[in-house]
Residue, then its C-alpha position, 0 to 999 in steps of 0.5 A: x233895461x233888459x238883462x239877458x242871462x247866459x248860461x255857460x256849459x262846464x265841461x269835465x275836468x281832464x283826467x291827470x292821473x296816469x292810465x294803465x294799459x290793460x293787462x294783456x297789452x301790458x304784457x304783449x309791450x313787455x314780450x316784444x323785444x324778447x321774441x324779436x330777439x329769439x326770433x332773429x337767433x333762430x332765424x340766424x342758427x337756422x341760415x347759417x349766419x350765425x356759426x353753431x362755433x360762435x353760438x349755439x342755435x336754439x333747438x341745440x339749447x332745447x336739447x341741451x335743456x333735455x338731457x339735463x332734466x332728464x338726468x334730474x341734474x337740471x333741478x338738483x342743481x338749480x336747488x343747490x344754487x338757489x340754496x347757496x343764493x338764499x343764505x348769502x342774501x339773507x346774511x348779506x342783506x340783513x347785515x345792510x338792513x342793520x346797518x342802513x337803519x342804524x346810519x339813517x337815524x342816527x347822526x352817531x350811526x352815520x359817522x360810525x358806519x357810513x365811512x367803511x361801508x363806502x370804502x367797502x362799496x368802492x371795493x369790487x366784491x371779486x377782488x376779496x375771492x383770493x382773501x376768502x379762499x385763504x380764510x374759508x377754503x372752498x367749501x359751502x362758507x365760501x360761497x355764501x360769505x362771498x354772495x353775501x359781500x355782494x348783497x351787503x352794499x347795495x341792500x345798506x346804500x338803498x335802506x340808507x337813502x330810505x330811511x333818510x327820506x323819511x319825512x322827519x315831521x313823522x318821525x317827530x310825530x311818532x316821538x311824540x307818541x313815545x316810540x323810541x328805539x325799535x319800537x320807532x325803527x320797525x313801527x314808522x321807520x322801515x314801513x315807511x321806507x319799505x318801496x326803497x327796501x324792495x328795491x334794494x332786495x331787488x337789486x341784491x337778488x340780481x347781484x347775487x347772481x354775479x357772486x354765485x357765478x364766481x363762487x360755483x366755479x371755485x370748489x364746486x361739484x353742483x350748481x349752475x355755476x359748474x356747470x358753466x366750468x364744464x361747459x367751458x372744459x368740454x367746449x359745449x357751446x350749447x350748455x353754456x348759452x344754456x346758462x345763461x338763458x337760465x340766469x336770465x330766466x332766473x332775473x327775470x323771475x326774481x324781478x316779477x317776484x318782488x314785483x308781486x311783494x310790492x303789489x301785495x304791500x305797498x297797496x298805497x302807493 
């Protein structure tokens, strides 16, 4: 009898994890949608589809843009929103930081804070600018006060679900270990709910800038935001599409920024 052997080839496994594209095609997909839209602005400004009335083209925000750097206004009042910005994120967000920790690890905590701060969240942030103008005035703790209300919601909810996704077999572990209290919230805690973290700095930053809209045009003589007020006062169409480009520059920017930070410290994900 005879036994007749067969050798059976094996053949890789497929690759199942997810392939990134280049850098540089990465960045071509990303840029498209823009400069098609910036094509057809100026493609629309420059044949008169759209009315310079109805939006200004692009070469008359690029002038617009000049005259204010060469004033040296552009930076100084970048600088000043940027100021007015960074207090209430770091007021507003270090409030919703506390509070999301506080909520999240303790079933005591939860009941404590979770109800004000979802009556707080169903609370547009611009209906309070009447109330804070009657207790702050219009000055500089205004500003920052009312940036800081839109941070504090976004920052606590997404610190909260963070914090509750931590897997309790870790907490235990850490416990265990005889981590209590900050030593337990700033060792295992918040570095293992920190991809939620950024995410709520992310959305905070964006939000931000809603708030420092409606602040800048209260009381105020430098800014981006007044110098949307003037725009509007004097009917110049092409500094208040300015405005918005650099809202939208400045997204974008803080966008890339904390895409960085989460690079830099999530190597493990």
């Amino acid at each position: 009898m005879t036994v007749v052997e067969e050798r059976v080839e094996l053949e890789a496994p497929a690759f199942l994890a997810v392939r990134r594209r280049a850098p540089a095609a990465s960045l071509a997909v990303r840029v498209t949608v823009p400069l098609l839209l910036l094509a057809l602005w100026w493609y629309g400004s420059a044949s008169g589809a759209i009315s310079a009335d109805v939006l200004a083209g692009p070469g008359a925000v690029v002038r617009a843009l000049g005259e204010l750097a060469a004033t040296g206004q552009l930076a100084e009042y970048l600088a000043a929103s940027a100021h007015r910005a960074g207090l209430g994120v770091l007021l507003g967000g270090g409030i919703g930081l506390v509070l999301g920790v506080v909520s999240g690890l303790s079933a005591l905590g939860e009941e404590l804070v979770d109800p004000t701060m979802q009556m707080k969240r169903a609370v547009p942030f611009l209906a309070l600018v009447p109330l804070f103008i009657s207790w702050f005035g219009v000055g500089e703790t205004f500003k920052v006060v009312l940036i800081g209300v839109s941070a504090v919601a976004p920052m606590y909810a997404y610190t909260y679900l963070g914090v509750r996704g931590v897997d309790r077999k870790v907490v235990e572990a850490a416990r265990g270990f005889g981590l209590r209290g900050w030593r337990l919230a700033f060792g295992v805690v918040i570095p293992t709910a920190l991809p939620s973290i950024l995410m709520a700095l992310r959305i905070c930053l964006s939000v931000s800038l809603t708030g420092l809209i409606a602040a800048e045009q209260i009381g105020a003589t430098e800014g981006i935001g007044y110098l949307v007020t003037l725009a509007q006062q004097y009917f110049r169409g092409d500094y208040m599409v300015l405005c918005v480009v650099i809202y939208a520059v400045l997204g974008l920017a803080i966008d890339l920024a904390i895409r960085g930070v989460e690079r830099l410290v999530l190597r493990w994900r």
